[in-house]
N, C-alpha and C positions, 0 to 999 in steps of 0.2 A: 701265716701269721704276720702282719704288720710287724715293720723294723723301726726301728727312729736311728738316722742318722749321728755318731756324738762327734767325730771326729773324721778325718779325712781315711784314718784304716780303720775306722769304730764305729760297728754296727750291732744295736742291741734288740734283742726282740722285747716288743712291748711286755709279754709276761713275765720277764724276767726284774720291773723295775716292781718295786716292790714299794718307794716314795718317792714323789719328789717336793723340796722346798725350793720356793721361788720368791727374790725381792727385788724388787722392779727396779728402775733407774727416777731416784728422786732427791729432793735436799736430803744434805746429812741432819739439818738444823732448820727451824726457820730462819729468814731472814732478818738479823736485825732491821731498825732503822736507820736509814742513811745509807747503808751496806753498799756497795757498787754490784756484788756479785752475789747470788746464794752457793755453799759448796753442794756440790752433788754428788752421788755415789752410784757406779756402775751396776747393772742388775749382777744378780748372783742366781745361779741356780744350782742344786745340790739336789744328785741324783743317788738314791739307795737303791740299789739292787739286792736280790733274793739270795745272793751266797755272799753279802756282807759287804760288797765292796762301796764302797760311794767316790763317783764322779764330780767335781764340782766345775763349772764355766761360767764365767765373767761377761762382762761387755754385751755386746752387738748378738754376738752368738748365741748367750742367755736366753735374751728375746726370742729370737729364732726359735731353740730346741725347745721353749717354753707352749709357744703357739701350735708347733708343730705336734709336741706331746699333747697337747689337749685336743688339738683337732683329731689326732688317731685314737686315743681312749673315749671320744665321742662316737666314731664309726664303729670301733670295736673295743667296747666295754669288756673289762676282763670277766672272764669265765671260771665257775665253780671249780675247784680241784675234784676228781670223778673218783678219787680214794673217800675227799671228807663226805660227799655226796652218798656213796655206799653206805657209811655209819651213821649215816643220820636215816638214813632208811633202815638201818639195823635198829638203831633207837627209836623210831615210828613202831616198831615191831616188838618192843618192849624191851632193848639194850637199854642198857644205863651203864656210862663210863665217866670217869673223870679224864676232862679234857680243858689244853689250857689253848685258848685261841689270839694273833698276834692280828690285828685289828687298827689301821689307822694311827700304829706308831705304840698302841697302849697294847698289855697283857690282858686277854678279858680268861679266867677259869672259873672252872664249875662245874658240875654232874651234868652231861650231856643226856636230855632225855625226849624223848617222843612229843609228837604237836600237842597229843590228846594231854597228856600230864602239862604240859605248859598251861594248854588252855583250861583246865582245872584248875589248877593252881593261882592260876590271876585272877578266878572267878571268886576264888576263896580269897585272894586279897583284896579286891575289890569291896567285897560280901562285909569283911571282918574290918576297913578301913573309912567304909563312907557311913557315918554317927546318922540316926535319926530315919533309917528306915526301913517302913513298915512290914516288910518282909525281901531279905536278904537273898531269901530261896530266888526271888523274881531276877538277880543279881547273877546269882549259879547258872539258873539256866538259861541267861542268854548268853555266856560263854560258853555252857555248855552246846546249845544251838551253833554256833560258831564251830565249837570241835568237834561235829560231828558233818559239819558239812565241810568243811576243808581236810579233816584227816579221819572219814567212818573207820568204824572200827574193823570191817571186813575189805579194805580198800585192793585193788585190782592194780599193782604198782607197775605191772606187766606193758601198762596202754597209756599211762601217765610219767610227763615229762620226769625230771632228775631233780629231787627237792631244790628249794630256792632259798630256805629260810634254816637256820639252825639255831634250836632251843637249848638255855643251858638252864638248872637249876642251882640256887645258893650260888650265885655267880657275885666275882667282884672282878675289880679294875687293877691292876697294878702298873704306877708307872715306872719309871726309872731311879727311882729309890727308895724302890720295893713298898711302897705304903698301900695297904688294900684302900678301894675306896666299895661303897660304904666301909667304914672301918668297924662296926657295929655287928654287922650278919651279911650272908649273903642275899642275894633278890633273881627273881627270875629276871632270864633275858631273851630276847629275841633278835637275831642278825640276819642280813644278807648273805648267804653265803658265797659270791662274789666279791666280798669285802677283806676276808680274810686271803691275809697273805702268809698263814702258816699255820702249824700248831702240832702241838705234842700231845700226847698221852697222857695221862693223871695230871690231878691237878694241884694247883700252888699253894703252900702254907700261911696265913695270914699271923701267925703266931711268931714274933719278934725274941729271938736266940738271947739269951739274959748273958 
């Protein structure tokens, strides 16, 4: 597994960064006119890691460990966890759980369910959301054509790679002070499952404690 260098005794493995925010070396301000100088501000970089800690480095360095994280998450893109990949092949197979997934810094929860119910599902929203035509059926079935060539019903999981993609149902977003988005209902979703850097078991309450 790729290391990224942070420090002269600190060496972190790429799987384990879980974000990073990066801001470059620029004016603080524009420059007035007349100004002799514009002020500038040092890059920053702020690394999160997967058991919570965050790294932050300044200056010269910044740049550095910035270029250097990118060029390694180019060559080697992070990889599925082979736990959530299981249950999503369990839910291909007819599980349905509540699952809350941690996703590019936001909460995403929802009823984790199989391709073929996703690809239903969207066909039905599709079908029941686009006004003015003539048969909706024509709508269904080419989602349904879709779920039937990416996840047939009798599929041979045996000779086929470790899913790629994870389906939720009635999914919403939550950010950091707790507000679902849609705030209204949930909606189906579909992810990378490369993307997520976590997640728990049942899913989150959209219902606000009086």
């Amino acid at each position: 597994m790729p290391f990224l260098r942070l420090q002269e005794d600190r060496c972190v493995n790429t799987d384990q960064i879980a974000d990073l925010s990066y801001l470059p070396t620029g004016p603080v301000q524009p420059a007035e006119s007349g100004s002799e100088a514009t002020p500038t501000q040092s890059a920053h970089l702020n690394i999160s890691l997967s058991n919570g800690e965050t790294i932050s480095v300044e200056g010269a360095d910044a740049d550095v460990l910035w270029e250097a994280a990118q060029s390694s998450f180019q060559q080697f893109p992070p990889q599925p966890d082979w736990f959530l990949q299981l249950l999503v092949n369990m839910a291909n197979g007819g599980l349905h759980l509540g699952l809350t997934l941690q996703v590019s810094g936001f909460l995403v929860s929802g009823e984790l369910v199989g391709g073929r119910d996703y690809f239903d599902g969207m066909g039905e929203e599709f079908a029941n959301g686009i006004h003015g035509l003539e048969d909706p059926g024509d709508i269904r079935g080419s989602f349904a054509a879709l779920r039937d060539q990416y996840y047939p019903e009798k599929a041979d999981t045996t000779k086929k790679p470790g899913p790629m993609f994870i389906h939720l149902k009635n999914a919403r977003f939550f950010n950091t002070a707790g507000n679902p988005i849609p705030g209204n209902r949930g909606v189906w979703w579909r992810g990378r499952l490369s993307e997520v850097s976590g997640f728990i078991l049942g899913g989150l309450s959209a219902s606000v404690p009086a």
